[in-house]
Backbone as a printed PyTorch tensor [residue, N CA C, xyz], in Angstrom:
tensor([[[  6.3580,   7.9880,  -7.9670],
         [  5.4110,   9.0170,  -8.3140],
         [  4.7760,   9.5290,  -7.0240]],

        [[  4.4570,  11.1560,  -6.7960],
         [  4.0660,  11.3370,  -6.0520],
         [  2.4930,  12.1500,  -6.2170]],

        [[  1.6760,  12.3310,  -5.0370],
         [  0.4100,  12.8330,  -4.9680],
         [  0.4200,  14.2410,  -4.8250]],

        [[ -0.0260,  15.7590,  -4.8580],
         [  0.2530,  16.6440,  -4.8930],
         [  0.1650,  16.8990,  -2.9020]],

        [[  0.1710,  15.7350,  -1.6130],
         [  0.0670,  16.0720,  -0.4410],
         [  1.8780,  15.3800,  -0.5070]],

        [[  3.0420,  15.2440,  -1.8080],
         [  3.6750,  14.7690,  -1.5410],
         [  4.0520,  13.4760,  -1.4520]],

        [[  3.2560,  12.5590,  -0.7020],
         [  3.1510,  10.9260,  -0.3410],
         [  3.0520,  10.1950,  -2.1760]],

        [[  4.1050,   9.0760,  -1.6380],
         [  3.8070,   8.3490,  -2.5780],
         [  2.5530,   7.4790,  -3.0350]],

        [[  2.2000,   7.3650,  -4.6120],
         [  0.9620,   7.1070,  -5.0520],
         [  1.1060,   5.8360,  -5.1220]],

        [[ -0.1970,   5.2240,  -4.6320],
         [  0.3100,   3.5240,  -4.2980],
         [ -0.3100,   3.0130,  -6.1890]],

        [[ -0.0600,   1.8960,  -6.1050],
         [ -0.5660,   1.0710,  -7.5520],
         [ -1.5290,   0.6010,  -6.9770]],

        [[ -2.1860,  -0.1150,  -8.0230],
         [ -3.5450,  -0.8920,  -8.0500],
         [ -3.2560,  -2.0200,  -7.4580]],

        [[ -4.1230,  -2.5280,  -6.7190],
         [ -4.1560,  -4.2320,  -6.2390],
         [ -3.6010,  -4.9990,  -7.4180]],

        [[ -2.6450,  -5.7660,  -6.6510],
         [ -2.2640,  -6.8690,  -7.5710],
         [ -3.0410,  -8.2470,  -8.0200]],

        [[ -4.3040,  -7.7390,  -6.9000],
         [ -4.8720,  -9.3790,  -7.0150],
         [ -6.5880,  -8.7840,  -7.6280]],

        [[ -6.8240,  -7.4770,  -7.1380],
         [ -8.0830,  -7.2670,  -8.3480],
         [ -7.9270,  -6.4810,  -8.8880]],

        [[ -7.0150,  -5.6250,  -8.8040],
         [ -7.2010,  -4.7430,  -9.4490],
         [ -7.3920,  -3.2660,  -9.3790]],

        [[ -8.2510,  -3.4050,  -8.1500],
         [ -8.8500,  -1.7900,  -7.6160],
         [ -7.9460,  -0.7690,  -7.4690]],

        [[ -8.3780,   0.2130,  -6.9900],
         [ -7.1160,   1.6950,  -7.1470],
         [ -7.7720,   2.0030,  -5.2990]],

        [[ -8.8700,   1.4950,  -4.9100],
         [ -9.5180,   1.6260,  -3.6600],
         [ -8.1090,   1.0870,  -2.8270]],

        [[ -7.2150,   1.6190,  -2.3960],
         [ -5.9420,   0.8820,  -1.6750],
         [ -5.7110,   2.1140,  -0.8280]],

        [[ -5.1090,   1.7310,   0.3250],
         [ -4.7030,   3.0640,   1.4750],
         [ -3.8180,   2.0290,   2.2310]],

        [[ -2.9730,   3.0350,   3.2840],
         [ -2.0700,   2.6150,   3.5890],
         [ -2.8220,   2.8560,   5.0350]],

        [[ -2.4590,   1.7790,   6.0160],
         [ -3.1680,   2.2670,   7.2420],
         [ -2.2290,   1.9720,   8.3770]],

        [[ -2.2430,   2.1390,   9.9820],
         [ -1.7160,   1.6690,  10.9170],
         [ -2.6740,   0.6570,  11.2930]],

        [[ -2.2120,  -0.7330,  11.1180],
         [ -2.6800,  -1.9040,  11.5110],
         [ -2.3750,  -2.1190,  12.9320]],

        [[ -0.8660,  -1.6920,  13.6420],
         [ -1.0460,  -1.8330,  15.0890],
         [  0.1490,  -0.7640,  15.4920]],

        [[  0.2360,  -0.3580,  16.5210],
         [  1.0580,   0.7040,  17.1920],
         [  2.2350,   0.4300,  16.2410]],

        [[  2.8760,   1.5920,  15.0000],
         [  4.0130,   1.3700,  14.9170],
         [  4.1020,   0.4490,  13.4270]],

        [[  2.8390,   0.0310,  13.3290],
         [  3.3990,  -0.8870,  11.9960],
         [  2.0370,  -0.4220,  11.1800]],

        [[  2.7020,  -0.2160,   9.5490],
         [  1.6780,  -0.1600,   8.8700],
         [  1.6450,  -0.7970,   7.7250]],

        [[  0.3180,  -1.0790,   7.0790],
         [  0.2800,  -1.3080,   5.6920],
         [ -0.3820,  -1.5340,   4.6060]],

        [[ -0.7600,  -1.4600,   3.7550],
         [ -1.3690,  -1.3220,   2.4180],
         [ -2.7840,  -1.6580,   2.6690]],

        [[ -3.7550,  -1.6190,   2.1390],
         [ -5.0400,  -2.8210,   2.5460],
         [ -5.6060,  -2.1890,   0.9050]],

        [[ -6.1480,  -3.6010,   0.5550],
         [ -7.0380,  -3.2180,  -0.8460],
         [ -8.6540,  -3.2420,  -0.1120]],

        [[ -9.5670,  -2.2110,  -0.1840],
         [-10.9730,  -2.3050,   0.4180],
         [-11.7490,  -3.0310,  -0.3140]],

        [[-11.9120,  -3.1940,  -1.5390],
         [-12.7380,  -4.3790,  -2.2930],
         [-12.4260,  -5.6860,  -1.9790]],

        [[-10.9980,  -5.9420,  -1.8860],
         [-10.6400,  -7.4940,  -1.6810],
         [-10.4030,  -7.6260,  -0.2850]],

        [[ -9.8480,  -6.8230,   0.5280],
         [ -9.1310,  -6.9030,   1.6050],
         [ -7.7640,  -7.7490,   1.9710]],

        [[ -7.1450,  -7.6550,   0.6280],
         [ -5.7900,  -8.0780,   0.2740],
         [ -4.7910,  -6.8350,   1.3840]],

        [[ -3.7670,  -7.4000,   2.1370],
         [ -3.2420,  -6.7390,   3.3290],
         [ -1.9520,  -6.9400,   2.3440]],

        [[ -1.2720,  -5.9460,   2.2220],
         [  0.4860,  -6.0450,   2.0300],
         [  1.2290,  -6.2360,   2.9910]],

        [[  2.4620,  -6.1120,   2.2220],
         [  3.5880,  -6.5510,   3.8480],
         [  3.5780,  -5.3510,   4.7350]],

        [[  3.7010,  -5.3880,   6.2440],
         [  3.8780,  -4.6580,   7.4880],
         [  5.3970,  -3.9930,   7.4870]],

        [[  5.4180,  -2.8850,   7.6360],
         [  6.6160,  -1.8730,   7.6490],
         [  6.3830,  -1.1410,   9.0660]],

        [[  7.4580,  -0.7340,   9.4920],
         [  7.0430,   0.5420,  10.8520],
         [  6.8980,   1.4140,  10.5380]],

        [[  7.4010,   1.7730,   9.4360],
         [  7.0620,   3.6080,   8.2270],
         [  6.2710,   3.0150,   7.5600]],

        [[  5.1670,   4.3470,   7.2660],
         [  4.4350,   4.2390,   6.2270],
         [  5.0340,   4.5800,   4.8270]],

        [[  5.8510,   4.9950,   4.6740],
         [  6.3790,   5.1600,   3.4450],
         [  7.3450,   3.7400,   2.8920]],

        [[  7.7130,   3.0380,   4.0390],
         [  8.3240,   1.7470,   4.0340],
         [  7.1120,   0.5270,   3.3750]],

        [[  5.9660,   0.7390,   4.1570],
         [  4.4070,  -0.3480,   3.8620],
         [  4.2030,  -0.2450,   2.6670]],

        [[  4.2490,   1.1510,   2.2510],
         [  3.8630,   1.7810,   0.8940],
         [  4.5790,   1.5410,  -0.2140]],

        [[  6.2250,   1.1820,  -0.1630],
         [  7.2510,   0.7560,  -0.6420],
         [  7.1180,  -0.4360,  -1.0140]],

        [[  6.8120,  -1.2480,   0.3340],
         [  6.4100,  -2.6870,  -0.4190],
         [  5.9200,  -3.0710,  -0.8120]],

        [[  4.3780,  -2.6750,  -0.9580],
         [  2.7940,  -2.3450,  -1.4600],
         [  3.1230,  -2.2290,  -3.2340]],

        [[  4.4060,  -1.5190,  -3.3320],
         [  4.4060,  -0.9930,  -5.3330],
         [  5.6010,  -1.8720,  -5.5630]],

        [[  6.2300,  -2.3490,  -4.6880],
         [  7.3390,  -3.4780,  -5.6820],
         [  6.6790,  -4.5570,  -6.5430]],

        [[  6.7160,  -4.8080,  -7.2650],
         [  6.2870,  -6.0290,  -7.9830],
         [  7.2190,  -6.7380,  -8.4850]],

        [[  7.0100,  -7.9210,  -8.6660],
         [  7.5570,  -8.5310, -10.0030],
         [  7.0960,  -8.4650, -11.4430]],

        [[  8.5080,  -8.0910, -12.3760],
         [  8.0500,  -8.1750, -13.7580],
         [  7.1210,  -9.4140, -13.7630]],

        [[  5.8360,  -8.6390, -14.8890],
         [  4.7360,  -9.1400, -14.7340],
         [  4.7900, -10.3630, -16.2570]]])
């Protein structure tokens, strides 16, 4: 699913819940997910569309 700037729309924290989630550059080159209520970090990608990728995989719940 996408946002009307294009970019994919991330899901809610898996661990509270929140929709407060952004995708950020954590260090030159690598980015990734951060929940701001919990500060739950997803996995590190060098694309943001890669961080963001891993950020919405889940497992059947």
């Amino acid at each position: 699913m996408s946002n009307p700037e294009g970019e994919t729309t991330l899901l809610p924290c898996p661990f509270c819940g929140s929709t407060h989630v952004r995708a950020i550059e954590i260090d030159i080159a690598m980015w990734a997910v951060v929940c701001n209520p919990c500060q739950t970090i997803g996995p590190a990608a060098s694309e943001k569309a890669d961080a963001t990728a891993l950020w919405n995989r889940r497992a059947p719940g």
